[in-house]
Chimera marker file (.cmm) of the C-alpha trace (Angstrom):
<marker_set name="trace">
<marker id="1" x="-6.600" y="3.124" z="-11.838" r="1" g="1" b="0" radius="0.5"/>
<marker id="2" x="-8.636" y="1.799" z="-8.785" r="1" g="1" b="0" radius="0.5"/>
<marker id="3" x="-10.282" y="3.883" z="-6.419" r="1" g="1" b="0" radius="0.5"/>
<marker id="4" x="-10.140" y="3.157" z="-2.650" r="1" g="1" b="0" radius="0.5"/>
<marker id="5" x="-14.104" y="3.335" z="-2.487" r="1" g="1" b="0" radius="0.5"/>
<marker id="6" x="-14.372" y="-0.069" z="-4.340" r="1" g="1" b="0" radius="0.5"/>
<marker id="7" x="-11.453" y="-1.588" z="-2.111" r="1" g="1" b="0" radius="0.5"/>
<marker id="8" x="-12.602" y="-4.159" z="0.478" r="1" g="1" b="0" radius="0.5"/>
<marker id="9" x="-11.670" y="-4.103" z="4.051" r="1" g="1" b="0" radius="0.5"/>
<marker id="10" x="-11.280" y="-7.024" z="6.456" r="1" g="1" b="0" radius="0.5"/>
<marker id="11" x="-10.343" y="-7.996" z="9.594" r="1" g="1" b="0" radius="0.5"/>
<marker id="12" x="-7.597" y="-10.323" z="9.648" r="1" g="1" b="0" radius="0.5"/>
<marker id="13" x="-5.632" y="-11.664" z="12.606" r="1" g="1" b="0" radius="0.5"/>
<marker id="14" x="-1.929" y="-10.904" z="12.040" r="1" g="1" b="0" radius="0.5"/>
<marker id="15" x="0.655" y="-13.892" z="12.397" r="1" g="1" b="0" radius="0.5"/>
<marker id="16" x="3.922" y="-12.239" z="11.394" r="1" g="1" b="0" radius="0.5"/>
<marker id="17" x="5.128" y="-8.870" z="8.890" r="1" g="1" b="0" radius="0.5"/>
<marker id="18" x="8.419" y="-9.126" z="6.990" r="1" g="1" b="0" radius="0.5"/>
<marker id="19" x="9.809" y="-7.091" z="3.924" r="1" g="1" b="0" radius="0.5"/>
<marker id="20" x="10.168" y="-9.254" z="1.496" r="1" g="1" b="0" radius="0.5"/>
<marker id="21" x="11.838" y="-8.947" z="-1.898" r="1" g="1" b="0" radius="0.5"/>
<marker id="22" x="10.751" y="-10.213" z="-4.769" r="1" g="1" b="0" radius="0.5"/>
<marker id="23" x="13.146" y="-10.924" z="-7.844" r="1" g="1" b="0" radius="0.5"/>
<marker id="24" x="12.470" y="-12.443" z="-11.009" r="1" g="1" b="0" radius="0.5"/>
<marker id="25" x="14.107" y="-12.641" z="-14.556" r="1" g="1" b="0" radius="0.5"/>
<marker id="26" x="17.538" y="-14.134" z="-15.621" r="1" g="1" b="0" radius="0.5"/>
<marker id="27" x="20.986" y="-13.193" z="-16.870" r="1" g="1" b="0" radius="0.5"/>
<marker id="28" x="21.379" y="-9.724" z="-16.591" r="1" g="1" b="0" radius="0.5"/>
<marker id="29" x="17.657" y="-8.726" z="-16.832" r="1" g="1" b="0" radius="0.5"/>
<marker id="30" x="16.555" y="-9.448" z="-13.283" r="1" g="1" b="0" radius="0.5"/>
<marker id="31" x="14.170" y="-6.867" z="-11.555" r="1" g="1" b="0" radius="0.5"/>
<marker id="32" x="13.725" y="-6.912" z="-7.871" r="1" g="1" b="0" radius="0.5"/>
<marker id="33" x="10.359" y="-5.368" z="-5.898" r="1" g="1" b="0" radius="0.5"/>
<marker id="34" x="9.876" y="-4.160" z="-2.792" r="1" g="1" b="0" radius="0.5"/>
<marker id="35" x="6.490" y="-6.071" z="-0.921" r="1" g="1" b="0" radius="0.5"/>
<marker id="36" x="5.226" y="-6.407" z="2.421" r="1" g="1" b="0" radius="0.5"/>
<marker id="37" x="4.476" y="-9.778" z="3.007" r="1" g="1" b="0" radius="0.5"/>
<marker id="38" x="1.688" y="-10.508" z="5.470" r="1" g="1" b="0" radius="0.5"/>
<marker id="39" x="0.924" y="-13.604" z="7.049" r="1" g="1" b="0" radius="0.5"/>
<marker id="40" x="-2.519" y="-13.617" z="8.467" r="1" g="1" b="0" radius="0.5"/>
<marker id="41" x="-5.509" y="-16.509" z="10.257" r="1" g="1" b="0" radius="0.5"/>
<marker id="42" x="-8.528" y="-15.661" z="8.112" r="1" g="1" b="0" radius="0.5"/>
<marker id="43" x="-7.081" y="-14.183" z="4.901" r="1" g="1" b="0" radius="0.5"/>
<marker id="44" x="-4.166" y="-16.526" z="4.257" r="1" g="1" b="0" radius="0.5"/>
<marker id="45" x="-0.485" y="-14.497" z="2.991" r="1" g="1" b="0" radius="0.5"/>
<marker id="46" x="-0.881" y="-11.068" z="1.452" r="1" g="1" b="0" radius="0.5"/>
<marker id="47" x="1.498" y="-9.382" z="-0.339" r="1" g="1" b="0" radius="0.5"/>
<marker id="48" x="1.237" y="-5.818" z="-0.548" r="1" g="1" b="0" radius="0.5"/>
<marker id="49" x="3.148" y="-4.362" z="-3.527" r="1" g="1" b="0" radius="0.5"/>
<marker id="50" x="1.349" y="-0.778" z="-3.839" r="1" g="1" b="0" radius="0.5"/>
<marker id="51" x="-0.259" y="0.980" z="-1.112" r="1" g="1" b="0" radius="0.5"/>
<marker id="52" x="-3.374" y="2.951" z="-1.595" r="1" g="1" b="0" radius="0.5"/>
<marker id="53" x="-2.825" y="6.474" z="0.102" r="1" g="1" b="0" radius="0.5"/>
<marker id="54" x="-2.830" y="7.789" z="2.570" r="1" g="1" b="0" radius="0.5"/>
<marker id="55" x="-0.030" y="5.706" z="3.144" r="1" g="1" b="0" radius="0.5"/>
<marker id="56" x="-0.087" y="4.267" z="6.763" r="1" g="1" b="0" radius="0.5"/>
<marker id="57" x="3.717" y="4.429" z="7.004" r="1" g="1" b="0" radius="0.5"/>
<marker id="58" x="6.920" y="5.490" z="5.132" r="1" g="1" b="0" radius="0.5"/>
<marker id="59" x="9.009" y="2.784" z="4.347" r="1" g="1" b="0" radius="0.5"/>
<marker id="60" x="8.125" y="-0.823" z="4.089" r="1" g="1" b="0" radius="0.5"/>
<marker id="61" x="10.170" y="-1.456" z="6.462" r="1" g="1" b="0" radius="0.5"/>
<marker id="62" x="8.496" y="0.519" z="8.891" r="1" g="1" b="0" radius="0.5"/>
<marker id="63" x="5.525" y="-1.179" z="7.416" r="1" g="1" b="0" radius="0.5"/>
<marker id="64" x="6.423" y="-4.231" z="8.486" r="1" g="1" b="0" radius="0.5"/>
<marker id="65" x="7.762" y="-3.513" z="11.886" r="1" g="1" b="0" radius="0.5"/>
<marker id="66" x="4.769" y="-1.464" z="12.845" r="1" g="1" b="0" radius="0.5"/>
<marker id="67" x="2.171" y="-4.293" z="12.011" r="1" g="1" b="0" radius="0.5"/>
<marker id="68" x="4.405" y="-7.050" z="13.313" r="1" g="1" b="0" radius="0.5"/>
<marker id="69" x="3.821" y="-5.364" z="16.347" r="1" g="1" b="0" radius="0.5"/>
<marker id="70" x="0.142" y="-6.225" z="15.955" r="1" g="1" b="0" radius="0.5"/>
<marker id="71" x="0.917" y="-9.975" z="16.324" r="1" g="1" b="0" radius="0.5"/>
<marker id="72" x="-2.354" y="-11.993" z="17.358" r="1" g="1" b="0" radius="0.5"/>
<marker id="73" x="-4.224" y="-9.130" z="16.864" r="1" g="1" b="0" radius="0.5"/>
<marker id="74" x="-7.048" y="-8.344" z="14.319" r="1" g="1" b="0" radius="0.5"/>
<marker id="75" x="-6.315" y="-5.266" z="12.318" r="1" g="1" b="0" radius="0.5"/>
<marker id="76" x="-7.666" y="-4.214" z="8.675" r="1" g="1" b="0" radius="0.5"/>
<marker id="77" x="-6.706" y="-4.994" z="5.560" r="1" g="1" b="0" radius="0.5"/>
<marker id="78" x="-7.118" y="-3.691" z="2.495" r="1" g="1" b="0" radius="0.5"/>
<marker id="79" x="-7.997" y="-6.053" z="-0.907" r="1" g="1" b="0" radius="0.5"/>
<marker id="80" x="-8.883" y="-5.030" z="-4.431" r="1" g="1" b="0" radius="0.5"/>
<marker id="81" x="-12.683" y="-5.425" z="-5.327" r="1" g="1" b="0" radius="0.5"/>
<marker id="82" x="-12.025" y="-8.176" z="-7.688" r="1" g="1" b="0" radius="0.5"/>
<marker id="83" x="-9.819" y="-10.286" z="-5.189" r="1" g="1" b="0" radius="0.5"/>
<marker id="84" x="-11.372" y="-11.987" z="-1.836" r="1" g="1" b="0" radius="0.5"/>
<marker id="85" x="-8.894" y="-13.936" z="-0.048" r="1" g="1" b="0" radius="0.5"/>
<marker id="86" x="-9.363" y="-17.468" z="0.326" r="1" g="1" b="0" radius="0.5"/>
<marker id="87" x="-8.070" y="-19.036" z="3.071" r="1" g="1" b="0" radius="0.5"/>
<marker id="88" x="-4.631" y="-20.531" z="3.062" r="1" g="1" b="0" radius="0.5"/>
<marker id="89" x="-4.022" y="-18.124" z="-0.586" r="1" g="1" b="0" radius="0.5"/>
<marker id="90" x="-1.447" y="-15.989" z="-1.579" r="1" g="1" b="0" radius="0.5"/>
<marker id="91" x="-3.378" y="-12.546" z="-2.877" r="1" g="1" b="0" radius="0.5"/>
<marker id="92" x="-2.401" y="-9.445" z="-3.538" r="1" g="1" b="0" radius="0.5"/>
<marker id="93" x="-3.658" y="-6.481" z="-1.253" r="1" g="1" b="0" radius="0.5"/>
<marker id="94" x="-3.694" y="-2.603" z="-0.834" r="1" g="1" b="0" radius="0.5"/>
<marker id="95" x="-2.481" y="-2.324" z="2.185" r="1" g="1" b="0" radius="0.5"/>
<marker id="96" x="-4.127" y="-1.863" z="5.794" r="1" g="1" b="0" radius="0.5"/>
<marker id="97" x="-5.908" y="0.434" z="8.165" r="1" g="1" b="0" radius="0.5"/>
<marker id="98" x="-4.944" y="1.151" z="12.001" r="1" g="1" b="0" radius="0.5"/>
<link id1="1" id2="2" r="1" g="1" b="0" radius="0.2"/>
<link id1="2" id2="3" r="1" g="1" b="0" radius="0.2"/>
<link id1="3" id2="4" r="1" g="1" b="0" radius="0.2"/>
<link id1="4" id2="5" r="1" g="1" b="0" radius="0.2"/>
<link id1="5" id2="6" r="1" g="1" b="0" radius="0.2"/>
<link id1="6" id2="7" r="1" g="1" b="0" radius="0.2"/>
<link id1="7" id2="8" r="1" g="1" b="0" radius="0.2"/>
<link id1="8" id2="9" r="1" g="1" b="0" radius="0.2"/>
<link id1="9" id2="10" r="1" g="1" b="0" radius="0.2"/>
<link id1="10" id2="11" r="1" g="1" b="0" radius="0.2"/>
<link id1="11" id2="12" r="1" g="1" b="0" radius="0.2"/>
<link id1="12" id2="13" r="1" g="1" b="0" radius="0.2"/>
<link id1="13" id2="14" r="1" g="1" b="0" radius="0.2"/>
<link id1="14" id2="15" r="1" g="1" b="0" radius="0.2"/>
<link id1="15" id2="16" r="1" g="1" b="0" radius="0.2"/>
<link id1="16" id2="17" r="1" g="1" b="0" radius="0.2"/>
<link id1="17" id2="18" r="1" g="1" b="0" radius="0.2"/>
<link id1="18" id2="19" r="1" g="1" b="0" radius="0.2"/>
<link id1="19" id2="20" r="1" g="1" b="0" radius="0.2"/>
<link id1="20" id2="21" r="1" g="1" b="0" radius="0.2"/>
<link id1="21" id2="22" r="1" g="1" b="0" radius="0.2"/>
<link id1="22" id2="23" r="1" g="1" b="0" radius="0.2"/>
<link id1="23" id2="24" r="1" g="1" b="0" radius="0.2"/>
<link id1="24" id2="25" r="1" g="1" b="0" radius="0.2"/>
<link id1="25" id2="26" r="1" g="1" b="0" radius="0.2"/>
<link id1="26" id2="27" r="1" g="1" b="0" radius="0.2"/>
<link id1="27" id2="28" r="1" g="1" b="0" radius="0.2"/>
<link id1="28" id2="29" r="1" g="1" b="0" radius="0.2"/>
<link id1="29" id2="30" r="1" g="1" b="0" radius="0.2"/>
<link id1="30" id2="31" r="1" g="1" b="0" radius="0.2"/>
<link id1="31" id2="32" r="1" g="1" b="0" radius="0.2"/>
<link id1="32" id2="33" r="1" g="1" b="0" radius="0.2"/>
<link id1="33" id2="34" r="1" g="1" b="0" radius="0.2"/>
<link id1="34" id2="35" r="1" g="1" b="0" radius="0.2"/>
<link id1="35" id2="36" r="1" g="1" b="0" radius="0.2"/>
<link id1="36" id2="37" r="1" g="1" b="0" radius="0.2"/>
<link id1="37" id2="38" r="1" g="1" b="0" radius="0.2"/>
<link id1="38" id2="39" r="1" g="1" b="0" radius="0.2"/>
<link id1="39" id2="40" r="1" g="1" b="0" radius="0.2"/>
<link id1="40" id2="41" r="1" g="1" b="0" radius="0.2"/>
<link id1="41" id2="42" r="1" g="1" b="0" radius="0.2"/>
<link id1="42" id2="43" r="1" g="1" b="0" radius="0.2"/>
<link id1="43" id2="44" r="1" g="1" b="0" radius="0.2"/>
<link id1="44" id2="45" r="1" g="1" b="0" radius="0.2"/>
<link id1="45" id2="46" r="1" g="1" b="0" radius="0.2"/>
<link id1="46" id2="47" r="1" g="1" b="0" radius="0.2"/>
<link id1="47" id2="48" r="1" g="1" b="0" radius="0.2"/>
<link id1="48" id2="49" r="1" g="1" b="0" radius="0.2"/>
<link id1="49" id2="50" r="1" g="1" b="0" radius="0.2"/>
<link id1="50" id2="51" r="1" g="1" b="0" radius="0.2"/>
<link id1="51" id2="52" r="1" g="1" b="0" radius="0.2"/>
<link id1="52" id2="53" r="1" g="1" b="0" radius="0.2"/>
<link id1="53" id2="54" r="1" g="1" b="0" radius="0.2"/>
<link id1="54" id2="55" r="1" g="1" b="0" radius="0.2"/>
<link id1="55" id2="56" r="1" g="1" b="0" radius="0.2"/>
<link id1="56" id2="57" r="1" g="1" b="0" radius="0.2"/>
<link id1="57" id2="58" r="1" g="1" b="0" radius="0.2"/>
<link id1="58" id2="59" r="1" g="1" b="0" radius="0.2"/>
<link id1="59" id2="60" r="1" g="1" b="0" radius="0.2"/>
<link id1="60" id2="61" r="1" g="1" b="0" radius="0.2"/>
<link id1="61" id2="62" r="1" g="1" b="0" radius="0.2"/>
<link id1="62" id2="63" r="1" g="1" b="0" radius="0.2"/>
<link id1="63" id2="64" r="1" g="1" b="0" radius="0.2"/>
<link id1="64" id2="65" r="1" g="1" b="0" radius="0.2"/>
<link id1="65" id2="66" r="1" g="1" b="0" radius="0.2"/>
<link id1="66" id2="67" r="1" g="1" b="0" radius="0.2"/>
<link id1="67" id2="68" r="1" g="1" b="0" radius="0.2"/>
<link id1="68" id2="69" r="1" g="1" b="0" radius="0.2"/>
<link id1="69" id2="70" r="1" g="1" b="0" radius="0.2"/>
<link id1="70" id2="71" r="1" g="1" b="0" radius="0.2"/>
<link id1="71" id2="72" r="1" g="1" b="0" radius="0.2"/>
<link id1="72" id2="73" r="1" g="1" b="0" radius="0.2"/>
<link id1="73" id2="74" r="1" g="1" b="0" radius="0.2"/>
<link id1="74" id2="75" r="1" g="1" b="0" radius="0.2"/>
<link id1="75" id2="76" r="1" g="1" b="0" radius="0.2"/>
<link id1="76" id2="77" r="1" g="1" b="0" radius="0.2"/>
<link id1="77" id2="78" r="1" g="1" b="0" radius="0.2"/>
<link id1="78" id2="79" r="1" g="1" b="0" radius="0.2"/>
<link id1="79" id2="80" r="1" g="1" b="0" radius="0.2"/>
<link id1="80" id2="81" r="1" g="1" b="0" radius="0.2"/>
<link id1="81" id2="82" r="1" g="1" b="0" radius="0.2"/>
<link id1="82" id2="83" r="1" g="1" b="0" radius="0.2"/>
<link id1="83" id2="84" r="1" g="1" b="0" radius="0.2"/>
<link id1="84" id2="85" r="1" g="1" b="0" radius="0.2"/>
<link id1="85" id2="86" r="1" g="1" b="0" radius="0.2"/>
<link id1="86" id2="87" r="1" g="1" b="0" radius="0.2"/>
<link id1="87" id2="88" r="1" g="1" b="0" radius="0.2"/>
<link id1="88" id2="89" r="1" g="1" b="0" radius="0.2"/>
<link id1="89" id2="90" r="1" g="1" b="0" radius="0.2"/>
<link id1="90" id2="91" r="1" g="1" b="0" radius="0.2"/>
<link id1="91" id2="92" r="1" g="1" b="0" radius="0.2"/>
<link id1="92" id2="93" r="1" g="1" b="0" radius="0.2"/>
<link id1="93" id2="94" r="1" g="1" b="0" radius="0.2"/>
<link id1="94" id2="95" r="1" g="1" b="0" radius="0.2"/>
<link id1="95" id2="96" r="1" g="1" b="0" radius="0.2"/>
<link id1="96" id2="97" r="1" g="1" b="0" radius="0.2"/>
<link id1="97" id2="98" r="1" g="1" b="0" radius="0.2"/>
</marker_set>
């Protein structure tokens, strides 16, 4: 279990939200997940899977819609300690901070 202390913030300049759901597996096995993906300037796509609380929002989709609202704006997100974005990556994040 991670602790929000060690999580990283940074700014990042939002270019779009959208719920997005991951499925994987075959046959009758499949699993689908729930993610906010997040496509930002500085810290390339970030897909949000688990959100550190307190949660910012409800529902992913309210999630989404309320930080697609924050088009060309900077707001911050939150990455695990062991995972900087790169730019132009896919990472994983925590979440975000209004």
């Amino acid at each position: 279990e991670y602790s929000q202390k060690n999580a990283i913030d940074k700014q990042c300049t939002i270019i779009s939200a959208e719920v997005f759901n991951k499925r994987s597996g075959t046959g009758g096995l499949s699993t689908s997940s729930t993610e906010l993906k997040i496509r930002t300037q500085e810290c390339g796509t970030v897909y949000v899977s688990k959100v550190l609380s307190p949660s910012p929002a409800g529902s992913w989709e309210e999630m989404a819609a309320e930080l697609d609202g924050y088009r060309g704006e900077q707001v911050v997100l939150v990455f695990p300690p062991f995972q900087l974005p790169a730019e132009g990556d896919a990472v994983d994040g925590y979440g975000y901070r209004l």
